[in-house]
N, C-alpha and C positions, 0 to 999 in steps of 0.2 A: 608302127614302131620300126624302129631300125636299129641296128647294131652302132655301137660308141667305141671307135678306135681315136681314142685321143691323139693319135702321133698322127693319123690322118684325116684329122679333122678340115673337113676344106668350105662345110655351109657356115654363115655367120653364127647360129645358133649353136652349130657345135664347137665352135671355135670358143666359145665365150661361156660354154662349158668346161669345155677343157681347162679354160684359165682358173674358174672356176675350184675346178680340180685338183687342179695344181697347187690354187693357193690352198686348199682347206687340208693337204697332205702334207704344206710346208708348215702348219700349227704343230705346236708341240703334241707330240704322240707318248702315252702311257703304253706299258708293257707289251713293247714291241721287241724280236729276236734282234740281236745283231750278226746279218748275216756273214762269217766267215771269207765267203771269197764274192764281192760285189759283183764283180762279169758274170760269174755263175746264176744271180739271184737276177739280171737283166737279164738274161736268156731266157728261165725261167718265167719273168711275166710277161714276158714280148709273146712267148706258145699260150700265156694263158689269156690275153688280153684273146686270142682267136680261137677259143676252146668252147665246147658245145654248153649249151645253156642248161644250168639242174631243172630251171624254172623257166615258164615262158611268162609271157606280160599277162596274157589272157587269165591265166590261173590266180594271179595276183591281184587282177581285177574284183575277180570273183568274194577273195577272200577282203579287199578291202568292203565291198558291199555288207558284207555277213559282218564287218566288225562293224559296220554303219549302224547296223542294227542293234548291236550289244552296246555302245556308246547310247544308244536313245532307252535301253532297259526291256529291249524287246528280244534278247538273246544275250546266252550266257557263253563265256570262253574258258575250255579246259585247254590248258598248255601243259607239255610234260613229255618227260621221257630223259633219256638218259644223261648223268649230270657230264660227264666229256667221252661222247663215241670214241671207238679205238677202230682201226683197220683189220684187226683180227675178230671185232665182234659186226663185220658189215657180212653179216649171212641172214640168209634168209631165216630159219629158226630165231635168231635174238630180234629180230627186226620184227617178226610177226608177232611173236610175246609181248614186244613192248606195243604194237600197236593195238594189239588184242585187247592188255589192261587200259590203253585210253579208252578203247570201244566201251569198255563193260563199266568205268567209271561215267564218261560221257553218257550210258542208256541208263544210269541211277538217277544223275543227277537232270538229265530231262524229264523222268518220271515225275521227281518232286517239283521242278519248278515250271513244268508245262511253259517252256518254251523251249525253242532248237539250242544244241548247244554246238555251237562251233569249236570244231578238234584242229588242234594246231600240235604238231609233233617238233618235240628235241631231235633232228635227226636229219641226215644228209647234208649234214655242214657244222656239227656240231665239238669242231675240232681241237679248237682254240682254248688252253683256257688261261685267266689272269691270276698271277701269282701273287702273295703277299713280301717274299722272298726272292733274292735272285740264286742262293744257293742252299742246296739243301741240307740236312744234320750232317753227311756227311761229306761236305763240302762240296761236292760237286754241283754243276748247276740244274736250276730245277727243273724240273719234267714239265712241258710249255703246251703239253698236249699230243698228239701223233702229227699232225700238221708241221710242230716245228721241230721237236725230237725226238727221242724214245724214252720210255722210262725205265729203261736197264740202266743197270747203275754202274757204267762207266762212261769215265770223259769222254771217248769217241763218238757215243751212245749219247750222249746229253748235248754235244755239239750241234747248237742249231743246222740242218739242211734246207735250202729251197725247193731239193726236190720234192720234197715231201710235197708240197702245195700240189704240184704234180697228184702225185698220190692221192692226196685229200678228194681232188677234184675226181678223179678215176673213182673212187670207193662212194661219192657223195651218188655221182650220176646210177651207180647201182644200188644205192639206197633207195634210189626217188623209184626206179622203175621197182621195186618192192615194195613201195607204196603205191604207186598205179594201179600195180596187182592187186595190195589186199584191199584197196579203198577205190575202187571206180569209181567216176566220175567226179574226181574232186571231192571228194569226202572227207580226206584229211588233207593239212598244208603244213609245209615243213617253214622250219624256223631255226636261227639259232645267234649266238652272240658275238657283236659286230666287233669283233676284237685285231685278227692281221689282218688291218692295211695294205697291206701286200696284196691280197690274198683278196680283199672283200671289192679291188679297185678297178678287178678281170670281170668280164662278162658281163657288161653292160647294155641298156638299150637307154636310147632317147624316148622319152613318153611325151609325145607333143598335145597329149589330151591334158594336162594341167594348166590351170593359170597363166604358168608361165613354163618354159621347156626345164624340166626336168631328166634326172636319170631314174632309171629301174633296172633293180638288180636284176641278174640273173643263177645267182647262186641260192637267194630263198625268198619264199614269200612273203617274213614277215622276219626282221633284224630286232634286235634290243639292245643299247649302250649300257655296259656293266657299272656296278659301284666305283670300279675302281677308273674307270674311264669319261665319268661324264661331266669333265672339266670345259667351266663355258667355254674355255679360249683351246680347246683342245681340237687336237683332228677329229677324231669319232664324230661328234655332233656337229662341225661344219661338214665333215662327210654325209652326214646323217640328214643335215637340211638339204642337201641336193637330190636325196631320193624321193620317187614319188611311192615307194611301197609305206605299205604302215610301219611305222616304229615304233617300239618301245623302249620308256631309262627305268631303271632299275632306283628306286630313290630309299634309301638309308632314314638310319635315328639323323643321321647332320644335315639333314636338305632342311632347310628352313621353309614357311610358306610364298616367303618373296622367291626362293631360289625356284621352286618349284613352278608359281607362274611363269619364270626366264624360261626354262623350257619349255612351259607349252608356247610361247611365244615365238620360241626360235624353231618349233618340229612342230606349229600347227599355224602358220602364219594366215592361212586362208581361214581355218576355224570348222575346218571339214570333221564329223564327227567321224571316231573312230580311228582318225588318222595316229593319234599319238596315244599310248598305253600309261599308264603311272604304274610300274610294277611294287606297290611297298614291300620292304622285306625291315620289318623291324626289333622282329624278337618278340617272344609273347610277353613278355613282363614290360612294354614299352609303346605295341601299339595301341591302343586304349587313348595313350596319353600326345602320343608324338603327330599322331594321323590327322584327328580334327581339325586342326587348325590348316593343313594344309588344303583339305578338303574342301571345306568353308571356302580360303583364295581364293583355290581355281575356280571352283564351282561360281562364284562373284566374277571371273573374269567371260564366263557367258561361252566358254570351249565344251565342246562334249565331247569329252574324254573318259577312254575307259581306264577303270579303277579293276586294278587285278592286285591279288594276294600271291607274296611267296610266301610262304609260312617256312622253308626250308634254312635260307641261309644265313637268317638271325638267331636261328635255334641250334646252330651248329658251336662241338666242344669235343674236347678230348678226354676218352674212356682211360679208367684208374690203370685200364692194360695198354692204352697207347692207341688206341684207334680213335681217328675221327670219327664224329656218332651224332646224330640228333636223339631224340626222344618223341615219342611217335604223340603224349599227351601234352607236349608243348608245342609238336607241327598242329596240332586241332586245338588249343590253345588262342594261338595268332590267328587261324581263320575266324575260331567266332568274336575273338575282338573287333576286327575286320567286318565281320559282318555286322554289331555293334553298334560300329563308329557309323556305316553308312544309316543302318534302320535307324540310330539317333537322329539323324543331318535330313535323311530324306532325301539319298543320293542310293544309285544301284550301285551294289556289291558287283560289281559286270566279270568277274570273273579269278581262274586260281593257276598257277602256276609253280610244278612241282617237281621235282626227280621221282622219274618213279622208273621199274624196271619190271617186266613181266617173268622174272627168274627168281626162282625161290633163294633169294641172296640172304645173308645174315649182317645188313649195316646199320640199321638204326634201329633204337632199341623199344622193347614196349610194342603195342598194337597185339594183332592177332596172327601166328603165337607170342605169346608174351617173351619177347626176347631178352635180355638180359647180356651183362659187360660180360662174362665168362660166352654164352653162344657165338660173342663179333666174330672169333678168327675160323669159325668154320667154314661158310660161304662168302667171307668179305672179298670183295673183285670189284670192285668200281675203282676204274682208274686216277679218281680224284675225288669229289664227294661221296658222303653218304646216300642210297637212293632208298624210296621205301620199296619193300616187296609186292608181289602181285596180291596177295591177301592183306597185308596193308594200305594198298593203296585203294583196293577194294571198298576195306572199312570205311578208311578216309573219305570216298566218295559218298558211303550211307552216313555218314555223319554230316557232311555237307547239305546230302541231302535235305536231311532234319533242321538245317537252318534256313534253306528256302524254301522249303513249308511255312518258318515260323514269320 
């Protein structure tokens, strides 16, 4: 492998990347900042186009083999961790908490299902996030993540920066060596959602071990295009097809089962297992009914693909006191629909993907302690979703459990 400077592209292969490149960033882009001062924000990606890599290729390798495997039903994948990192919580204590509760959910959930479960962490790039809104209750614009602005609540403060990408990259790179530390040898892989453009277009390699010459990120091992991003004609997924790491889309109550083949077609063209994820997130009053038939398509188009569960961002609302919240018996709700729909079909359940956070936080309600809309504002701190607690998420894992038993 070699490093990808599109401005110095001079082999033919890289040249025809870059074009490439170019064209899949000139497609209409979803919830991107608009940067204030342009020469500032080119400076910005010219230092990060030549900035150390979070990830090497090798690492990525590794973790595309282990999803090879969960795509065939021979391994299970726990994703999770926290719903939008902030730069005030990239310390070592929050970073070990949260890696801690995937440890202790991941060694349940191998218990029950006697096979490896592959850990893939929210974390070291987990910056970004997409909004429904572009300004907030009270008027000013919305909080885009630490990456694009702050969540203090003034204009200066809410004004998109480039530097920040800067930043992101600085606080990601000591994230990842806190995972080196508490996970030797590759034990866990970081991950997170393919959203600044900007941002996701720095640190790249050329991967000439593909079919055909591909890019590989260097910022994580393993990207996913959100709901709100996964427009066919869109940047993200022409971005998305030139990577060779695995990817995953995020697919809603509205993806239809034709829309759903279009994506594995366009993010698994070779038909490599494992390479593309289906992440559903449909709400528990919905997957039951929305899922099958999607299942059913792909499954018919002969891709092996892993099927992963959010149970999180369908079961999301807002508490009688004003807090965002889920409910900890509608997040296990959606999993065992999830699980359901596959043991009906005769497809593996390959995997769950969740917020979770190893701090005794108070955001979503129900589970163990039985939380309740009066406890939300005691420990409520997530800078944008609800996540579950480390004893929640604990549960959540022996409950899982009990369905890959069944």
């Amino acid at each position: 492998m070699r490093r990808f400077l599109p401005a110095a592209a001079s082999c033919p292969a890289d040249r025809t990347l870059a074009r490439r490149l170019d064209a899949a960033l000139a497609r209409p882009a979803a919830q991107q900042p608009h940067w204030p001062d342009p020469a500032r924000a080119r400076t910005v990606l010219r230092r990060l186009d030549r900035a150390d890599p979070i990830v090497v290729p090798e690492e990525t390798a590794v973790l595309s083999a282990r999803l090879a495997s969960v795509a065939r039903g021979e391994a299970f994948l726990l994703q999770g961790g926290d719903c939008a990192e902030t730069f005030a919580d990239t310390t070592e204590p929050h970073l070990r908490a949260n890696l801690r509760t995937l440890n202790e959910m991941a060694e349940v959930l191998a218990g029950a299902a006697g096979l490896p479960v592959v850990k893939v962490a929210r974390m070291a790039g987990q910056w970004a996030k997409p909004r429904s809104r572009v300004l907030d209750p009270h008027g000013l614009p919305v909080y885009r993540g630490d990456i694009v602005n702050s969540a203090q609540a003034t204009t200066a403060a809410r004004t998109p920066d480039p530097d920040r990408m800067l930043r992101a990259h600085a606080h990601a790179a000591r994230a990842m060596d806190i995972v080196r530390a508490a996970a030797p040898g590759g034990d866990v892989h970081v991950s997170h959602e393919l959203l600044l453009l900007d941002y996701e277009r720095s640190v790249l390699w050329v991967d000439t071990g593909c079919p055909e010459p591909r890019l590989s990120s260097g910022l994580a091992h393993f990207l996913w295009i959100g709901e709100r991003t996964r427009r066919l004609d869109g940047a993200h997924l022409a971005f998305a097809e030139l990577l060779s790491n695995p990817v995953g889309v995020k697919i809603g109550p509205g993806v239809t089962p034709e829309l759903a083949v279009e994506y594995v077609r366009r993010l698994d063209p070779h038909g490599t297992p494992g390479r593309l994820t289906l992440v559903s997130r449909m709400g528990h009053d919905r997957v039951r009914d929305v899922l099958p038939p999607i299942v059913e398509k792909v499954n018919a188009s002969g891709h092996e693909v892993i099927w992963q569960c959010d149970p999180m961002h369908g079961n999301t609302r807002t508490s009688r006191n004003g807090y965002k919240t889920r409910h900890f018996d509608q997040v296990a709700d959606e999993i065992a629909g999830f699980f359901e729909v596959h043991r009906r079909l005769g497809t593996h359940p390959g995997g769950l993907h969740v917020e979770v956070t190893g701090e005794d936080v108070t955001e979503c309600l129900g589970g163990t302690p039985a939380l309740t809309e009066a406890d939300l504002p005691a420990r409520y701190r997530t800078a944008c979703d609800p996540r579950l607690n480390a004893a929640q998420s604990l549960q959540l894992a022996h409950l899982v459990a009990d369905l890959l038993r069944g």
